[in-house]
C-alpha positions as CSV (number, residue, x, y, z in Angstrom):
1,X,0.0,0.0,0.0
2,X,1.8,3.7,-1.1
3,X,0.8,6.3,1.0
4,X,-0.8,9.3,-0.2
5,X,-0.3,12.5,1.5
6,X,-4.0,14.5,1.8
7,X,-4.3,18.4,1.4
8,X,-4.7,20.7,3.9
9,X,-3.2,20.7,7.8
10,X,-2.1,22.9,10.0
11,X,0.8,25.8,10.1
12,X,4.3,24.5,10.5
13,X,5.1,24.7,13.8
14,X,8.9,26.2,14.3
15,X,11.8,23.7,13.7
16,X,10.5,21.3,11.5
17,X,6.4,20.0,10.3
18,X,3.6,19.7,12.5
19,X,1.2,17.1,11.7
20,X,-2.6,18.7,11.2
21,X,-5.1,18.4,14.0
22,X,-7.5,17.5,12.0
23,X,-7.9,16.5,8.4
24,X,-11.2,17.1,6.9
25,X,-12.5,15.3,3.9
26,X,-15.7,14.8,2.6
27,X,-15.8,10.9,2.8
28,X,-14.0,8.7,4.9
29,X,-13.7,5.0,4.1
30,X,-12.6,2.5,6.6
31,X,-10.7,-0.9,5.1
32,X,-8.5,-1.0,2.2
33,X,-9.9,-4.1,1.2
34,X,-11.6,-5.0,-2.3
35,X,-14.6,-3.3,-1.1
36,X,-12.8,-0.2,0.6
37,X,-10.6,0.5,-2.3
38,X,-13.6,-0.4,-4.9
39,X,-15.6,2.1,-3.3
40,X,-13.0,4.7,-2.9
41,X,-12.1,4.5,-6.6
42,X,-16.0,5.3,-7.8
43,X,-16.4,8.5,-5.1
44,X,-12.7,10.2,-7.0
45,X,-13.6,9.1,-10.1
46,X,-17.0,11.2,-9.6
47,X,-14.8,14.2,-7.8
48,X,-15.3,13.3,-4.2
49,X,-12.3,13.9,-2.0
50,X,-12.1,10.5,-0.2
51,X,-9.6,9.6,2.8
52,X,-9.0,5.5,3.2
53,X,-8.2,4.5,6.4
54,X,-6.3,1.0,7.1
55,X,-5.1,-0.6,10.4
56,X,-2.6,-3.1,8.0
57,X,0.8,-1.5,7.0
58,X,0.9,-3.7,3.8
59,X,-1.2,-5.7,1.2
60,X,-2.5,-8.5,2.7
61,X,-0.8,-11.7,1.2
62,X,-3.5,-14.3,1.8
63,X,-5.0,-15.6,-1.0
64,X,-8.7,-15.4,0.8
65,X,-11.0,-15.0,-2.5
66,X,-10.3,-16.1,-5.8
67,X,-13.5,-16.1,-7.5
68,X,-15.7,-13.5,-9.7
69,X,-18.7,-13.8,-11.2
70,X,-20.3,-12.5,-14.3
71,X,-21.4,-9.6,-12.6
72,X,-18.2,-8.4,-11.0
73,X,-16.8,-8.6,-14.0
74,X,-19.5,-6.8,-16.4
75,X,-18.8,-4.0,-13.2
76,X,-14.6,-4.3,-14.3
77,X,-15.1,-4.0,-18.0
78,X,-17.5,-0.8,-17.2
79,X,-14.7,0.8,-15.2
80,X,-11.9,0.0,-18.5
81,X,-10.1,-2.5,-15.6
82,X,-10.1,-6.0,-17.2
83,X,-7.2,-5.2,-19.5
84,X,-5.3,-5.0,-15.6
85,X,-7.0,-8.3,-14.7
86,X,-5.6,-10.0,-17.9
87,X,-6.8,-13.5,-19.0
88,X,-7.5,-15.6,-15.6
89,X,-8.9,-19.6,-16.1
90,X,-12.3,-19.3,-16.3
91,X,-13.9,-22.0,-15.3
92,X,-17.7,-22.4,-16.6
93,X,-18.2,-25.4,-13.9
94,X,-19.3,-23.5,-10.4
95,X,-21.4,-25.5,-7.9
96,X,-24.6,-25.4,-5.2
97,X,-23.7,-27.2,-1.9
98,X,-20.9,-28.8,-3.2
99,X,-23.4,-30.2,-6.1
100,X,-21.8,-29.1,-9.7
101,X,-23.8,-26.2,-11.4
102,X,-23.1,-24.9,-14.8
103,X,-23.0,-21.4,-14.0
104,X,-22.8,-20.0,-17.9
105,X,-25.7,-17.5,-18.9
106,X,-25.8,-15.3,-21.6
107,X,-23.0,-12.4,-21.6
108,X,-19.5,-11.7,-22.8
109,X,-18.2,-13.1,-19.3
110,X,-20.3,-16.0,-18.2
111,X,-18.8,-18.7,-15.7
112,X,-16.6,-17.8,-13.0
113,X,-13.1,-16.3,-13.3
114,X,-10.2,-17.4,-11.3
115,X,-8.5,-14.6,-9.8
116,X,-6.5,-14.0,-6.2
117,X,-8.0,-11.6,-3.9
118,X,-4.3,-10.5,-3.7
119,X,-4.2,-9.6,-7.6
120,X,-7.7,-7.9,-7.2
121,X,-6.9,-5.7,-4.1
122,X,-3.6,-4.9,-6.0
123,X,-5.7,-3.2,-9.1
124,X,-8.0,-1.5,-7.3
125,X,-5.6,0.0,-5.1
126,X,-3.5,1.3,-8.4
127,X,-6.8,2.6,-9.5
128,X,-8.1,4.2,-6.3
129,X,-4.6,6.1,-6.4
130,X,-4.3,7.0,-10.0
131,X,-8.2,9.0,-9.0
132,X,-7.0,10.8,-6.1
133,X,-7.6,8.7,-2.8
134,X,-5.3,9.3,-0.2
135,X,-4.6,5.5,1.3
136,X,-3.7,6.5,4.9
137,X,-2.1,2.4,6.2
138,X,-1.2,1.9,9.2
139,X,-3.9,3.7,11.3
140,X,-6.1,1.8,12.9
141,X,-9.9,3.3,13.7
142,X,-10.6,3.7,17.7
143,X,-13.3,6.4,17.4
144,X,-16.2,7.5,14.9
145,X,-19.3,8.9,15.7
146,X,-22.0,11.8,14.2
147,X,-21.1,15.2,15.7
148,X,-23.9,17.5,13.3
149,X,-23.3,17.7,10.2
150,X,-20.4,15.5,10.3
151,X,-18.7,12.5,11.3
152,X,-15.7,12.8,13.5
153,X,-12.9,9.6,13.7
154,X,-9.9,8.8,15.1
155,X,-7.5,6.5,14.1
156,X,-3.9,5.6,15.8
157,X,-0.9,5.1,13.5
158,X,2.9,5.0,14.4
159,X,2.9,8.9,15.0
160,X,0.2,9.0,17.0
161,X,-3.5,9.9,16.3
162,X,-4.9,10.9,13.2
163,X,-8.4,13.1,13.3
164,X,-10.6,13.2,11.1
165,X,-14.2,15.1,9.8
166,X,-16.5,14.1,7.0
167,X,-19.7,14.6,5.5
168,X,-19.6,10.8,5.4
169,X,-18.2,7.6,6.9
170,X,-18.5,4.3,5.2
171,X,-17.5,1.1,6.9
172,X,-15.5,-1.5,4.6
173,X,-13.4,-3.5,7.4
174,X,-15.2,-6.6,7.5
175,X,-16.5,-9.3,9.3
176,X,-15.0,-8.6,12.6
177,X,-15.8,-4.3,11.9
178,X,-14.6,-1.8,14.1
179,X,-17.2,0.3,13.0
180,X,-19.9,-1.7,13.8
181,X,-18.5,-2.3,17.4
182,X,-18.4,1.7,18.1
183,X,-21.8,2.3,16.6
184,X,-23.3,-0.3,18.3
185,X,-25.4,-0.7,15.1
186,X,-27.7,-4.3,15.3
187,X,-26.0,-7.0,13.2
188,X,-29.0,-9.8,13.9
189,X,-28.3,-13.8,13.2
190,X,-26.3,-16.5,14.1
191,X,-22.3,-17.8,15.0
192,X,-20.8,-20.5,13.0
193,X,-22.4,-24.2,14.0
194,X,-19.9,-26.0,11.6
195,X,-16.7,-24.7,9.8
196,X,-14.2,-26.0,7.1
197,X,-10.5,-26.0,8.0
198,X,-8.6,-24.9,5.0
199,X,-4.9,-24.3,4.6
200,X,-2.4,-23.6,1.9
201,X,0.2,-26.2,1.8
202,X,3.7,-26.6,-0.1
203,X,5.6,-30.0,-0.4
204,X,2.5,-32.7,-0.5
205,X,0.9,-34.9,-3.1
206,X,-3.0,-35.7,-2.8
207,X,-5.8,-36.1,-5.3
208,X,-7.1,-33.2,-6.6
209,X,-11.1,-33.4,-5.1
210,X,-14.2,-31.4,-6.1
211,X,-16.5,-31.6,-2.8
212,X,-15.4,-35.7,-2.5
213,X,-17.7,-36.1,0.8
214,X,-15.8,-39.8,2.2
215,X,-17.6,-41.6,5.4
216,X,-16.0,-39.2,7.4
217,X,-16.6,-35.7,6.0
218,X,-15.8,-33.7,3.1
219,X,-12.6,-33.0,1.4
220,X,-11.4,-30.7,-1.1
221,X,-8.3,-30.4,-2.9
222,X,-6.5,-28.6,-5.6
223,X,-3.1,-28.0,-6.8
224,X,-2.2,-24.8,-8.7
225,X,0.5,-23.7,-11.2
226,X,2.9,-22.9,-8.4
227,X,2.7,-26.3,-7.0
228,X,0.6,-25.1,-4.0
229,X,-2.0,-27.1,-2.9
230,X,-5.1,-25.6,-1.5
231,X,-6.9,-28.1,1.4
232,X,-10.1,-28.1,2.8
233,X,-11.4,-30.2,5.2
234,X,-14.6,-31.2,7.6
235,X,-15.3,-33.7,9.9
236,X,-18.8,-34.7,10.0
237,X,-20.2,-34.0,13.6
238,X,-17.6,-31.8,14.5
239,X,-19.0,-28.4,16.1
240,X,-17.3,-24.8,15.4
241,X,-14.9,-23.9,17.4
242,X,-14.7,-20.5,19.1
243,X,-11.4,-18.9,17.7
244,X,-9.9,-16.0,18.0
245,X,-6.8,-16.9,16.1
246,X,-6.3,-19.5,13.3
247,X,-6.6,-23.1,13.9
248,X,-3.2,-24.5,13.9
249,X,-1.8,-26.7,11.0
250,X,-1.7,-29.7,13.0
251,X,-5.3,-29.3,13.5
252,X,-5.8,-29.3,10.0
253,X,-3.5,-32.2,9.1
254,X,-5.4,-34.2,12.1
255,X,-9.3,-33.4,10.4
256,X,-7.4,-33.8,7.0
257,X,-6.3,-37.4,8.3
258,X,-9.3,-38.7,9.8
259,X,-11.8,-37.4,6.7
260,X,-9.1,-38.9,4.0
261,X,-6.4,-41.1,5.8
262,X,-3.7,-39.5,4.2
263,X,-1.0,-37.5,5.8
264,X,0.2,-33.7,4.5
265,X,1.8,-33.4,8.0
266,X,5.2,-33.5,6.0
267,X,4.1,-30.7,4.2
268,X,5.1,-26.5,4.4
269,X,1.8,-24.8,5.4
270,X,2.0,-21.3,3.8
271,X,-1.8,-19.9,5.1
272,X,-4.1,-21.8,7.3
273,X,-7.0,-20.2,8.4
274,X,-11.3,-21.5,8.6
275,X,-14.4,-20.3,8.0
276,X,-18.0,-21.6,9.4
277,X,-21.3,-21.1,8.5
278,X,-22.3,-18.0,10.3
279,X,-24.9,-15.9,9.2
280,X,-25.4,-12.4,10.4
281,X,-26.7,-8.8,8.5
282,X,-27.2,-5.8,10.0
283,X,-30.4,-4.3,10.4
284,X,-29.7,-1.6,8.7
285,X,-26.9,-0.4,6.1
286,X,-27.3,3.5,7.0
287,X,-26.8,5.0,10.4
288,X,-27.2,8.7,9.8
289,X,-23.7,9.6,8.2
290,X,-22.4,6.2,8.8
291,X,-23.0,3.6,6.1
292,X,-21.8,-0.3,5.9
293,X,-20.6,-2.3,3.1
294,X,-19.0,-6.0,2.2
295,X,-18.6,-8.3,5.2
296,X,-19.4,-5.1,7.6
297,X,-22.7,-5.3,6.7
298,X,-22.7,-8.9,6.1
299,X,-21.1,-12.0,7.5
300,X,-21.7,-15.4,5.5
301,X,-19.8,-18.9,5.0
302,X,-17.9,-17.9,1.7
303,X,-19.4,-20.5,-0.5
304,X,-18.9,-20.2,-4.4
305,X,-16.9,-16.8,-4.3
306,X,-20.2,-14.5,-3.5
307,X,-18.9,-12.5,-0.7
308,X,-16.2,-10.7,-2.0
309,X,-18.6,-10.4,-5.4
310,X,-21.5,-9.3,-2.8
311,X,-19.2,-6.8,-1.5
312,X,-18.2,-5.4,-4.5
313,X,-21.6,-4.9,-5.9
314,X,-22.0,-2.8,-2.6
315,X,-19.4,-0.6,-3.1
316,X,-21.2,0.0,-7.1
317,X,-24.4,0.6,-5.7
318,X,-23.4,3.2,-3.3
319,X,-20.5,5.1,-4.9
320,X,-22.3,7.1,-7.3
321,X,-25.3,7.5,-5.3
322,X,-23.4,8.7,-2.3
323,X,-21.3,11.1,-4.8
324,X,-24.1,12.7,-6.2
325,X,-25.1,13.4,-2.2
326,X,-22.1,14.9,-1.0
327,X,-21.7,16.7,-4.4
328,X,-25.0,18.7,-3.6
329,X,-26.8,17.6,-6.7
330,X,-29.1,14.9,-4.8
331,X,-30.9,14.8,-1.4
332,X,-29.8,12.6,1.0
333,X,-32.8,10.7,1.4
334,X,-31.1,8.9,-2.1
335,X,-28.9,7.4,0.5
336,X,-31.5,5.4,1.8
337,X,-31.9,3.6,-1.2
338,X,-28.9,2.1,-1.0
339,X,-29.7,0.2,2.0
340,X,-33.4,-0.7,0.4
341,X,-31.8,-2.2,-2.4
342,X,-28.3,-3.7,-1.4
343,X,-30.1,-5.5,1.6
344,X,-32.9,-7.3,-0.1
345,X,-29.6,-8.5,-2.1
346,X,-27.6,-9.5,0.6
347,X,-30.8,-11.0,2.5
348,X,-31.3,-13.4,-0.3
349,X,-27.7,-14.3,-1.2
350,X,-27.5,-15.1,2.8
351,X,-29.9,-17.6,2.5
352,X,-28.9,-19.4,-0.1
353,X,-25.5,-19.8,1.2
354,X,-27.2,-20.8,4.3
355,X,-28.8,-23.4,2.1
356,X,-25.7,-24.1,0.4
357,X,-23.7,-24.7,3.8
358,X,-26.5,-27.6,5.3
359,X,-25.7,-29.6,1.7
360,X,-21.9,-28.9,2.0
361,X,-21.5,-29.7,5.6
362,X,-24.2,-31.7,6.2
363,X,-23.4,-35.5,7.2
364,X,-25.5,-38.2,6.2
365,X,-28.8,-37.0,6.8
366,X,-28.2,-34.4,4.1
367,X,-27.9,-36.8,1.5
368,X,-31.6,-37.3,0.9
369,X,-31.8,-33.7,-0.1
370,X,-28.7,-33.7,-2.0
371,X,-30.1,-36.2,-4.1
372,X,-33.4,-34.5,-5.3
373,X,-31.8,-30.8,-5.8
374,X,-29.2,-32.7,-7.9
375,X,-32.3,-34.3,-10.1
376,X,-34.0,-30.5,-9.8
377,X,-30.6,-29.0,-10.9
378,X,-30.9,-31.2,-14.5
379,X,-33.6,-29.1,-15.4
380,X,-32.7,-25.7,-17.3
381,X,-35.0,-23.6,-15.7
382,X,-33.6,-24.5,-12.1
383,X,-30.1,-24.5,-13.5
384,X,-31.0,-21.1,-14.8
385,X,-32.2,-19.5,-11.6
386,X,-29.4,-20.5,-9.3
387,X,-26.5,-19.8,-11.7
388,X,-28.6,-15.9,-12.0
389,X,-28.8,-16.0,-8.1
390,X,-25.2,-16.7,-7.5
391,X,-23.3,-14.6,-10.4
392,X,-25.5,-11.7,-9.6
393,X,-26.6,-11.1,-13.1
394,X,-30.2,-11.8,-11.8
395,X,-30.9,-8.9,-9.2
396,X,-33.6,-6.5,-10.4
397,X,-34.4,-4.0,-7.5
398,X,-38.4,-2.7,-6.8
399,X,-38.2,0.4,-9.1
400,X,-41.4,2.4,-9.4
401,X,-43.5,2.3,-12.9
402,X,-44.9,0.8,-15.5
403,X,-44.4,-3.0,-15.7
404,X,-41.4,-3.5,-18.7
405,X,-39.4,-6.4,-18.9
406,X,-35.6,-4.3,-18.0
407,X,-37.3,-1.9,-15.6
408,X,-35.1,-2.7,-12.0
409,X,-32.5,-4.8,-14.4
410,X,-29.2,-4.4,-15.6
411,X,-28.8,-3.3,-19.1
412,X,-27.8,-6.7,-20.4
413,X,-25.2,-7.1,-22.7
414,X,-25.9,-6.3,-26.3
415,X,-24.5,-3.5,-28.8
416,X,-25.5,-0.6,-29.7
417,X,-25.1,1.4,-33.2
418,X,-24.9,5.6,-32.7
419,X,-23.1,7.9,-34.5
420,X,-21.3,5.6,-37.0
421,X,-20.0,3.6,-34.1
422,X,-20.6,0.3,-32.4
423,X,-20.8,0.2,-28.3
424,X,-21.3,-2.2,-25.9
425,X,-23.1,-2.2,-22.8
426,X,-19.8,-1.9,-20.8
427,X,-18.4,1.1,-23.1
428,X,-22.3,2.8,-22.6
429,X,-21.6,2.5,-19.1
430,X,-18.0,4.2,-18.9
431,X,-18.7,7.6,-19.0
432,X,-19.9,9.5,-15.7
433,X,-23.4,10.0,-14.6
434,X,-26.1,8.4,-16.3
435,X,-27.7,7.7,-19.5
436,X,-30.6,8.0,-21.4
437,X,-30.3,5.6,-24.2
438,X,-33.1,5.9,-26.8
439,X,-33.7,2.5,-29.3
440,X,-35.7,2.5,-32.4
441,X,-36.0,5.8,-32.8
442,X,-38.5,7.2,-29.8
443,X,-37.2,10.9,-30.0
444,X,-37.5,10.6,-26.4
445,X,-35.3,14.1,-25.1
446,X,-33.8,14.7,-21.9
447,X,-35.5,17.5,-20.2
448,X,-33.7,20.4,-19.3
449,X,-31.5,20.4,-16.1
450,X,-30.4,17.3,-16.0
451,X,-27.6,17.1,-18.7
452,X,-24.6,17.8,-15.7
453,X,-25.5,14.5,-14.3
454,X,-26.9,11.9,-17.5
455,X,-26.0,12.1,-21.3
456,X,-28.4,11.3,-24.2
457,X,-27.3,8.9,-26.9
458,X,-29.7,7.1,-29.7
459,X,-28.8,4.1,-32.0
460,X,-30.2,0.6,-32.7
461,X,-29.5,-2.5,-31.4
462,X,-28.1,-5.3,-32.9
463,X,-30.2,-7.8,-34.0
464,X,-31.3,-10.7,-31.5
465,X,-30.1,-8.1,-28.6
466,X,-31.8,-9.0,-25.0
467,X,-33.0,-5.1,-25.6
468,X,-34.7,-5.2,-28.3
469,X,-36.6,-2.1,-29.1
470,X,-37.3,-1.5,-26.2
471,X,-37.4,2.5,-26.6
472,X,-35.8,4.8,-24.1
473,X,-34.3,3.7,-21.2
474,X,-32.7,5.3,-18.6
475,X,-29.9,3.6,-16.4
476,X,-28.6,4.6,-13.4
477,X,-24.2,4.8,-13.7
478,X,-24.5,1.2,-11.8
479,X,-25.9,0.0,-15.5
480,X,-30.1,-0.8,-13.6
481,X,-32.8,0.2,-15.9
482,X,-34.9,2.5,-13.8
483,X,-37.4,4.3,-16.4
484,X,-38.6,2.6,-19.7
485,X,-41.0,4.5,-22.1
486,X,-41.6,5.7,-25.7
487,X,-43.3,9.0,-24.9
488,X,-41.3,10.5,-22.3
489,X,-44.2,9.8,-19.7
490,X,-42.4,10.0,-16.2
491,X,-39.1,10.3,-17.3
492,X,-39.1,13.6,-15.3
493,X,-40.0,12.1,-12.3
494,X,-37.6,9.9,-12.4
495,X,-34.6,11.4,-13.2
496,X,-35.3,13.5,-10.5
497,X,-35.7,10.3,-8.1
498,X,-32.3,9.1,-8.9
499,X,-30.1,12.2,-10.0
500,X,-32.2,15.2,-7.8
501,X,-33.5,18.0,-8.8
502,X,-33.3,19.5,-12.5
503,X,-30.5,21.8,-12.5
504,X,-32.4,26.0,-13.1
505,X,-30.2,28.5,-14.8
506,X,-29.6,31.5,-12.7
């Protein structure tokens, strides 16, 4: 992580600098994780000054996540980022409780792509940077709270306490948040019953296994390019254990032993850490000034990859909504759609990883179930809903309106001809602010005073697109579909609902 040094501060004091007593900034993010620096990236890249605050003093070097979905990556190619990402395995294959699922759907990126949480964090980092954040490491958060109009933190680094004011405060230090804590803010489920032991190990040679469940418990196994091999492992039975550390790697090479009968104790453990099936989620995203996001908001077993995508389609949902807030040209009560919308999501994704964990974990008595959801899963159209349920290309949020097929969607991929040129849905969506896009010819305008914040552009689909002619749509800079019409009927009111009020010359 390279520091970034943030404007303003006090007067030099005599004999050398002073540090400021207080650096104000109009949003403060907590956690320089995927989610903290994702976020970060989409308030500069809208013009918000944004402050990052991390307790760790470098990149973290576990490889936690290493899956996106379709979604997360549609939400990459928007922001011109997959060129960084390069060409990672994709893998079409993904799974439901450990039951194989074809996860492809229709899109430029469908399956799952293999990529470590190290290499992820590492873009958006460069990114956040290249827009302006200031990455303070190294300070850890002990205070936050709403003092008027503003939020007021603390954080302690090596040369003492940092101070802080905002407009804002968004917390994106996971499971185990500090902001939570000092809020006190309800967070409303369950602690892990069972857990999976999983470590990173150098030096051994096992089958690779997909989910093998063995009369013991359930195995998993993988060796990558490196000659790593990744090791999962639970006993069936066996109970979560309180931890406030990581298990130890004998530990894992004694479950690993009694589930397979095979013995990696010879081998060099490089990470060893596990993960049960807890389910928690706050009762609310937004406190005031102070708003949640990733595993802050919500803590689930990571199945499949979906929390770190989860997270990430957070941070998307809120950036430019809470830019458009802080920027004047939206009330704040926009704000509060961002906790309507992104906890229906997270509501449903937790239980279907709760679902997920009783098939993965499950002993014996699971295997009734197993065996009719793996008949139900032969059939396309149940195929079809979980693979849209866990790659996130299926959320559609309750958006006021006429019934239309889009209306609460995301623009789905297609291509558009305008002006001579040919765009996709993810070059549509790279521009700032919002866009009225008019198919087949509608003559649908945008009204006056809302040009600052969404752009007008016209052209056909290709033929066969999802789209159609749909007529005018406009979408919101997350790519959802929030108005759909061919006469301009409520287009007003709705660009006013998600951009504010139409800007009056003075």
């Amino acid at each position: 992580m390279a520091p970034k040094s943030a404007a303003g501060g006090a007067e030099p004091a005599p004999g050398g600098p002073r540090r400021p007593d207080r650096l104000s900034t109009e949003v403060v993010v907590v956690g320089a994780g995927p989610v903290g620096l994702m976020l970060a990236a989409e308030l500069a890249r809208d013009g918000v000054d944004v402050v990052v605050v991390e307790r760790r003093k470098a990149p973290s070097t576990e490889s936690r996540a290493s899956t996106l979905h379709a979604r997360t990556m549609e939400i990459l190619d928007a922001r011109e980022l997959l060129p960084d990402v390069g060409t990672p395995p994709n893998e079409p294959r993904g799974h439901f409780g450990g039951l194989p699922l074809d996860l492809t759907l229709p899109g430029p990126h469908p399956g799952q792509w293999k990529v470590p949480q190290t290499r992820t964090e590492a873009i958006l980092e460069e990114w956040a940077l290249s827009l302006g954040a200031d990455l303070r490491c190294g300070h850890e958060l002990v205070a936050a709270g709403e003092v008027g109009d503003y939020v007021e933190a603390e954080a302690l680094g090596r040369d003492g306490v940092l101070r802080l004011r905002a407009r804002y405060l968004v917390a994106c230090d996971g499971e185990e948040s500090t902001v939570r804590r000092l809020t006190g803010a309800a967070f409303p489920g369950h602690d892990a019953v069972r857990e999976l032991l999983r470590a990173d190990v150098e030096g051994i040679d096992v089958p690779d296994r997909r989910f093998q469940r063995l009369e013991h418990g359930l195995a998993v196994a993988w060796r990558n390019e490196r000659g790593i091999t990744r090791v999962m492992a639970h006993e069936f039975g066996s109970t979560a254990r309180p931890r406030t550390t990581a298990p130890s790697f004998d530990e894992v090479t004694t479950v690993w032993k009694r589930v397979t009968g095979e013995d990696i104790s010879g081998g060099t453990p490089l990470w060893v850490n596990s993960f049960g099936d807890a389910s928690r989620q706050l009762a609310s995203y937004r406190h005031g000034r102070i708003l949640f996001a990733g595993d802050a908001a919500h803590r689930q077993m990571p199945i499949g990859g979906q929390a770190l995508n989860l997270g990430l389609q957070d941070a998307f949902n809120l950036g430019w909504k809470l830019a458009l807030t802080v920027r004047g040209k939206a009330p704040d009560s926009l704000l509060d759609t961002y906790h309507e919308e992104r906890h229906a999501v997270g509501r449903r994704v937790l239980a279907n990883i709760e679902a997920q964990a009783l098939l993965l974990l499950g002993g014996p008595e699971a295997e009734p179930l197993r065996a009719l959801l793996g008949e139900l899963v032969g059939l396309d159209e149940v195929r079809t809903h979980l693979a849209g349920m866990i790659s996130g290309l299926d959320v559609r949020h309750p958006v006021p309106g006429p019934p239309h097929p889009l209306l609460g969607a995301r623009l789905p991929h297609t291509v558009v001809r305008s002006g001579g040129r040919e765009l996709t849905t993810a070059e549509l969506l790279r521009p700032r602010g919002g866009l009225l896009l008019d198919l087949g010819g509608t003559g649908v305008r945008l009204p006056a005073g809302w040009a600052d914040r969404v752009r007008a552009v016209a052209g056909d689909a290709e033929p066969g697109s999802p789209v159609g002619e749909s007529g005018a749509l406009l979408v919101r800079p997350d790519g959802h579909v929030v108005w759909a019409g061919r006469t301009g009927g409520g287009l007003a009111a709705a660009l006013e609902r998600w951009f504010g009020p139409a800007r009056t010359r003075l």
